[in-house]
C-alpha positions in Angstrom: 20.5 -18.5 5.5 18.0 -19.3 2.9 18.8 -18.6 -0.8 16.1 -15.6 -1.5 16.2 -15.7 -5.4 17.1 -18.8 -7.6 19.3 -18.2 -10.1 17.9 -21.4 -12.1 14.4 -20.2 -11.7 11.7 -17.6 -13.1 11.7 -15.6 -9.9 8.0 -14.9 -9.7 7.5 -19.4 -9.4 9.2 -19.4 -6.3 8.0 -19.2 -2.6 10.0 -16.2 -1.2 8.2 -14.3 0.8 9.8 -10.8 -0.3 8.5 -12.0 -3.6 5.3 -12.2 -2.5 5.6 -9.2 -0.2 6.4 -7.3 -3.7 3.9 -8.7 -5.8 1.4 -7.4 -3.1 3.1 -4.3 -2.6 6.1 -3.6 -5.0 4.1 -1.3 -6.8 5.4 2.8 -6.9 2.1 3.8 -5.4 0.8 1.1 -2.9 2.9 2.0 -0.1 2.0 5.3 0.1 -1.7 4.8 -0.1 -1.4 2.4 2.6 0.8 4.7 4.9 -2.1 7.6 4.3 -5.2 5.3 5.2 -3.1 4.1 8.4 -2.5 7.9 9.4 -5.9 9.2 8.6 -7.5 10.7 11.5 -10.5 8.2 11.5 -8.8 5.5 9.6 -11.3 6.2 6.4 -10.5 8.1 3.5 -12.5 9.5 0.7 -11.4 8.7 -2.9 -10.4 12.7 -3.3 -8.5 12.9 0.1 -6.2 9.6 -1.0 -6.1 11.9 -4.6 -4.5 15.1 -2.7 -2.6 13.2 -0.6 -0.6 11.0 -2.9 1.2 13.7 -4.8 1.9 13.2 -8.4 -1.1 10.3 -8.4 -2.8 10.1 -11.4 -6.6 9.5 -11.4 -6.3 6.1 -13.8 -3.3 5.0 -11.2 -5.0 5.6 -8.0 -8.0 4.0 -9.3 -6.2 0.7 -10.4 -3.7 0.6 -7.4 -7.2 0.9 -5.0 -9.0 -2.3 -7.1 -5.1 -4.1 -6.7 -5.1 -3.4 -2.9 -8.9 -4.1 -2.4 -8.4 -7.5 -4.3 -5.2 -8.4 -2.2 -7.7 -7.6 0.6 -5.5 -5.3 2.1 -7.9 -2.6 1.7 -11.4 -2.2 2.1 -13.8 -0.2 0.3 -17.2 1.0 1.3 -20.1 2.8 -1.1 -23.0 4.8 0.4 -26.2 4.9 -2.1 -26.0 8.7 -1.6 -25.9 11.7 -4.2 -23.2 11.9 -5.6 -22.3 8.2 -4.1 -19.7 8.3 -1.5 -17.2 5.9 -1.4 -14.9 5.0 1.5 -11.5 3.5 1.9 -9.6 1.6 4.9 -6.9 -0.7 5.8 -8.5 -4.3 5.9 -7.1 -6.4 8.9 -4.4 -7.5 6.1 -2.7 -4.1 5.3 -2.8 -3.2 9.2 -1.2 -6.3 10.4 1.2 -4.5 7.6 1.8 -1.1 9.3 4.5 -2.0 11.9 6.8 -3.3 8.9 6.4 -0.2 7.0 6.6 2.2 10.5 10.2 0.4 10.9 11.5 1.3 6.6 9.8 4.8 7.5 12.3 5.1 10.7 15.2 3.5 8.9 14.4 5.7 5.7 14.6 9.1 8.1 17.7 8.0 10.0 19.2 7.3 6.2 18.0 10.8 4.9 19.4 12.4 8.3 22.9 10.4 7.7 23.2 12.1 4.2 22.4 15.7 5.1 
């Protein structure tokens, strides 16, 4: 088996993959934005749609997390030139090549809450 973390180096120099994999997605708020744009009816959301659904977002947080995701180009964001502009969020090919990973911890996560009841 591979050694993961290094004990005789800064972590975040290696090439671990769950280091990277946390990096892109480690973040409180990423994984849930991601699981909403992958369940979305249409695949899109609005900027206030990803607002209601992430409970206990803040608008500053939301805001950065989208520009983080966009840059890992796990997200994509389109802007209409309409009044008021409309902007538009969806999983890039990236973050949906990402959704079977995160459908498994959702499974394993339910079959961990049922275990406890």
């Amino acid at each position: 088996m591979k050694k993961i973390l290094p004990m005789d180096e800064n972590i975040y120099d290696t090439e671990c993959p769950i280091l990277y994999a946390m990096e892109l997605i480690g973040q409180k708020w990423k994984l849930p934005i991601l699981w909403y744009l992958a369940d979305a009816e249409n695949q899109t959301l609005r900027y206030r749609e990803l607002e209601r659904k992430v409970v206990g977002i803040t608008a500053t947080m939301l805001t950065k997390c989208l520009r983080e995701l966009q840059a890992d180009k796990l997200i994509t964001r389109t802007q209409y030139n309409t009044i008021p502009p409309t902007v538009e969020y969806s999983l890039a090919e990236r973050g949906r090549s990402l959704i079977p990973a995160l459908e498994s911890v959702y499974q394993w996560a339910e079959k961990q809450m049922a275990d406890t009841e």
